[in-house]
N, C-alpha and C positions, 0 to 999 in steps of 0.2 A: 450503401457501401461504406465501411468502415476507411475511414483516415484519406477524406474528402473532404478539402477547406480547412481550415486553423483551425486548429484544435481549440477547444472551449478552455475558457479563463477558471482557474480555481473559483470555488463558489467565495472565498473569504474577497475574491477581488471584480467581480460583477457588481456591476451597478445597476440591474434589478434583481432584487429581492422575493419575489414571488415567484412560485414556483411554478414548470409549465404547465400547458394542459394536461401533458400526458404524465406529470409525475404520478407515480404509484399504480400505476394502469399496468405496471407486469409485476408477477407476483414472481421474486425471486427462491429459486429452487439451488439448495445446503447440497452438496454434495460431499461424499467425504473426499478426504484428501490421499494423495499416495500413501501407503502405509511405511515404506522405508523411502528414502533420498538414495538415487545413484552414485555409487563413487567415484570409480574412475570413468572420466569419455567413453573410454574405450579405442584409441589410437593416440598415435602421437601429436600430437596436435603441434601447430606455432604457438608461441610462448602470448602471444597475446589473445587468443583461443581457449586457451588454455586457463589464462586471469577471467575470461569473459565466463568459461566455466563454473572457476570456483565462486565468483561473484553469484551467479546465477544461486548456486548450492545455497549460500549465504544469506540471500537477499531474504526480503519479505517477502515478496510475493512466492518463494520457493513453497510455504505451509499449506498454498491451495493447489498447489500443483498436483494435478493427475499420474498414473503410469502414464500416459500417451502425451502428457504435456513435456515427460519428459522426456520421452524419446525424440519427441518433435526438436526438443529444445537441441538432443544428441546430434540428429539430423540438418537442423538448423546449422550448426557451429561445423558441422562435417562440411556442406558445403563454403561456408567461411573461411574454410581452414583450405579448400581446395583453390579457393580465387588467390588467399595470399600466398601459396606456392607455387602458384602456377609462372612459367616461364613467359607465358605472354602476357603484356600489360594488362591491368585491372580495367577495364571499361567502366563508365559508371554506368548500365544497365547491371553487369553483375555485382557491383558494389548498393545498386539497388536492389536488387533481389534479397541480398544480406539482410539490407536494412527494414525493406518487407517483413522478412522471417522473422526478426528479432521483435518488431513491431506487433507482430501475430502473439508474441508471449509476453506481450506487455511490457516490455524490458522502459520503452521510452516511458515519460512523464505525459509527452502528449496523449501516447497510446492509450496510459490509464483514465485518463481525462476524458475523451470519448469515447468510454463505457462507461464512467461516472464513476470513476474509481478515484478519490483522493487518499494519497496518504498525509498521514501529520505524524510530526517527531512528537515521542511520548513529551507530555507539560504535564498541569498541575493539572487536577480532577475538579472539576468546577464543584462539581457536589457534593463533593468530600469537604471543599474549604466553605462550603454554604450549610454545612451540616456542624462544622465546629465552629463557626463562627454565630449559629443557633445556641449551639449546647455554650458558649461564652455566654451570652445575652441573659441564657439563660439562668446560669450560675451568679451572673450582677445581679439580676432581680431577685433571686432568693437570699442574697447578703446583705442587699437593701430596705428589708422586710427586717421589722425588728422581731424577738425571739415573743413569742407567746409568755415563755417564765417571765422573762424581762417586765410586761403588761401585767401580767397575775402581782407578781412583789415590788412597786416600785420602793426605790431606797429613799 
């Protein structure tokens, strides 16, 4: 059962390195993605509903989203939007259901963590700077080679 016990440490900040037993024992399955992004909710939402909305639209993880991921997400936010209008105080049982649903679409950091989802902020290409830092090397050794004419006519 998903999101029982602390969520797993980013792999960059574990201290062991080896991977489990079961790494690579499921064979992940590409599905395509929604073909268009929803626009509007579709109600009036509260204003901070409404933000969680557009975030959602924005975010990363918005490119794998499904039709049904996003209606869940519509669904999701409908009831959201119904605990913060609501005249009776918020409970936290329904401020945890919220936080369930939102959880179900990955919204949290923990969330993606166990499914083994990391994200990283775009950096450098390690292969790209390991690949010019080749073609460098390599352009020293061929200027450090003296010219063939040079050996054929010395002055």
């Amino acid at each position: 059962m998903a999101g029982i016990g602390p969520a797993p440490k980013p792999a960059s900040k574990r201290r062991r390195r080896t991977p489990p037993r079961t790494y690579g024992a499921a064979t992940p399955i590409t599905a395509p993605a929604a073909p268009v992004q929803p626009g509007e909710l579709g109600f009036d939402a509260h204003p901070l509903v409404a933000s969680m909305w557009a975030a959602l639209r924005e975010s990363f993880e918005s490119r794998f989203y499904s039709e049904a991921d996003w209606e869940r997400a519509r669904w999701e936010l409908w009831y959201a939007d119904m605990v913060m209008r609501s005249d009776r105080p918020t409970t936290g049982q329904a401020w945890t259901q919220v936080q369930h649903g939102l959880s179900d679409l990955l919204v949290s950091p923990a969330a993606k963590r166990r499914c083994a989802i990391e994200m990283k902020a775009p950096g450098r290409d390690e292969d790209a700077d390991a690949a010019v830092s080749m073609t460098a090397n390599y352009q020293r050794k061929l200027q450090s080679v003296p010219s063939t004419e040079a050996q054929l006519h010395p002055s």
